[in-house]
C-alpha positions as CSV (number, residue, x, y, z in Angstrom):
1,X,0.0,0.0,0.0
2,X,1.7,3.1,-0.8
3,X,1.5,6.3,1.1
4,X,0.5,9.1,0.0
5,X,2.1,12.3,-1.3
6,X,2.2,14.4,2.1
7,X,2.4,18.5,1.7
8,X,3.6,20.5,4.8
9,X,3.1,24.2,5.2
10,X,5.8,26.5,5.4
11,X,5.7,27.2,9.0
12,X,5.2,23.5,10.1
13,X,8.4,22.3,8.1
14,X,10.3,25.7,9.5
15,X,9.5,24.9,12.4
16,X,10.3,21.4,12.3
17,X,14.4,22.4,11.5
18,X,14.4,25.0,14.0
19,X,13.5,22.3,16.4
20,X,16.6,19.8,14.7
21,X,18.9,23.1,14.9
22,X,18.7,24.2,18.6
23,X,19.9,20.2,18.9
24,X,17.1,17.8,19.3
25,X,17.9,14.9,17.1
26,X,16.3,14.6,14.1
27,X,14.7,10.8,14.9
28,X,13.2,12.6,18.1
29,X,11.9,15.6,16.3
30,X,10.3,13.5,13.5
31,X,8.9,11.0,15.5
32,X,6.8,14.0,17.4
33,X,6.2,15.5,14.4
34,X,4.9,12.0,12.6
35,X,7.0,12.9,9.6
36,X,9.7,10.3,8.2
37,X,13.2,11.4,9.2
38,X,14.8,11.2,5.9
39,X,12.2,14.0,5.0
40,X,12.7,16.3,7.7
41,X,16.9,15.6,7.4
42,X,15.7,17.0,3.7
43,X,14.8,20.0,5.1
44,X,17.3,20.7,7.5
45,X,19.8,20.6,4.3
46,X,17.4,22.5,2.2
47,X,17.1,25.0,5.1
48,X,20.9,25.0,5.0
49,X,21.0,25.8,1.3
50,X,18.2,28.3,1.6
51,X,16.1,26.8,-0.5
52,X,13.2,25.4,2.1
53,X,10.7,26.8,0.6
54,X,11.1,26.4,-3.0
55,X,9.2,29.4,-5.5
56,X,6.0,28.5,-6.7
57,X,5.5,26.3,-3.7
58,X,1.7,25.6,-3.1
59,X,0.2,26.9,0.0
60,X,-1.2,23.8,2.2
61,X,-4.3,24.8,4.3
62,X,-3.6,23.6,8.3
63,X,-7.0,21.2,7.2
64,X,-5.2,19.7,4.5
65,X,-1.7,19.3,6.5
66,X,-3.8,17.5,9.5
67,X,-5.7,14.9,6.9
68,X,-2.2,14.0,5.0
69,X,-0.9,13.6,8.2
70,X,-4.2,11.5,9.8
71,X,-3.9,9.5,6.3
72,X,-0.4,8.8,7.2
73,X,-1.1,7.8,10.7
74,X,-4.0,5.1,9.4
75,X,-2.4,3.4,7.0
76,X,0.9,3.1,9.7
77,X,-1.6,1.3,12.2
78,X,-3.1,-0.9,9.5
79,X,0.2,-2.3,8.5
80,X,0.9,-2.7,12.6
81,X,-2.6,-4.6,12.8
82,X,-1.7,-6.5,9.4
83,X,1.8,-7.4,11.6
84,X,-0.6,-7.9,14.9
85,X,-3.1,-10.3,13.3
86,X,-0.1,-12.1,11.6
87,X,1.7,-13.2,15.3
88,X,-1.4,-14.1,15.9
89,X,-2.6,-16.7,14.2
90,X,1.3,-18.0,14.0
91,X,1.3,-18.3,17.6
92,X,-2.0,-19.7,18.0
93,X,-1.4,-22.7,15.5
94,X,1.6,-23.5,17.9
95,X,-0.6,-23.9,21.0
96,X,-3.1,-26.2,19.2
């Protein structure tokens, strides 16, 4: 199942490096953040390079950020219930 495409306002992802650069680690600050840490250490280097915020960028609504993020979040559980109802049954065929 592949995840979808997941848009960040400007704020939220300048936000997010200025948490990484006053020296939380990026694993921590994604974690809280529910973003994927390669993503956020992309923005910490685009941040370096000035170029966070690219031109043309599209404006993401707070509403929009929250249901990528929820979206996210769901299909994360799903595969952990997928996982859950896998033990499972494994370990229930052993007991029988």
């Amino acid at each position: 199942m592949k995840i979808p495409k997941q848009e960040y306002t400007a704020e939220f992802k300048e936000l997010a490096v200025k948490r990484v650069k006053e020296g939380q680690t990026a694993g921590a600050v994604a974690r809280d953040l529910g973003l994927i840490e390669q993503t956020l250490r992309n923005w910490v280097k685009a941040a370096e390079a000035g170029k966070l915020n690219g031109a043309g960028a599209r404006k993401v609504t707070p509403e929009e950020m929250e249901l990528s993020r929820l979206r996210a979040e769901n299909i994360r559980l799903k595969r952990e219930n997928e996982i859950l109802k896998k033990a499972t049954a494994y370990f229930a065929r052993d007991v029988l």
